[in-house]
C-alpha positions in Angstrom: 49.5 28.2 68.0 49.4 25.2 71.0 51.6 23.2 69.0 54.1 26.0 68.5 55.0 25.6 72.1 55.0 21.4 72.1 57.7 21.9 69.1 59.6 24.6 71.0 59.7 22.2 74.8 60.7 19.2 72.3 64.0 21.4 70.4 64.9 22.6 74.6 64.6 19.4 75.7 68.2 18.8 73.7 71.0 20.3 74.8 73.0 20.7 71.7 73.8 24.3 70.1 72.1 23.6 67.2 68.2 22.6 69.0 68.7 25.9 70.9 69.5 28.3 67.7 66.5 26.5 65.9 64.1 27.1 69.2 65.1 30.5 68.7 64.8 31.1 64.7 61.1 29.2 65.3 60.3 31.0 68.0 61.5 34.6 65.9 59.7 33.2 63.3 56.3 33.1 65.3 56.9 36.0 66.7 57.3 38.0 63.4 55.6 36.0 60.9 51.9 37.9 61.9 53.8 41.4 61.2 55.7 40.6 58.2 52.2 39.3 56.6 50.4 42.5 57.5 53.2 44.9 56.0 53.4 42.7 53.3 49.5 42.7 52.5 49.2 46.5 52.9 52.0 46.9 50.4 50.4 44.9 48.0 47.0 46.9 48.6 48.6 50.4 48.6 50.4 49.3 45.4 47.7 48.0 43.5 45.1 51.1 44.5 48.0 53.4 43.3 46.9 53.1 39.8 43.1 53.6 40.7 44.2 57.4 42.4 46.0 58.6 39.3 43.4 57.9 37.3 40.4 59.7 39.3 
């Protein structure tokens, strides 16, 4: 995660629009990205053990 933040102080060092909407997409992206894996790997589980319940 260190290098997160030398890619982020590279994109502010620029002061064009476009560096400081991709600083924030990266740093949404980081942000979320732990989250959105979690949901989507309890999904997966609670869908795959759904079979195993209706049969017991």
């Amino acid at each position: 995660m260190a290098g997160i933040g030398f890619a982020l102080r590279k994109l502010s060092n620029r002061e064009d629009l476009s560096s400081i909407v991709s600083g924030f997409i990266l740093s949404a992206i980081v942000a979320a990205g732990p989250w959105i894996l979690t949901t989507v790997g309890l999904l997966i589980v609670s869908y795959s053990s759904m079979g195993y319940f209706a049969r017991v």
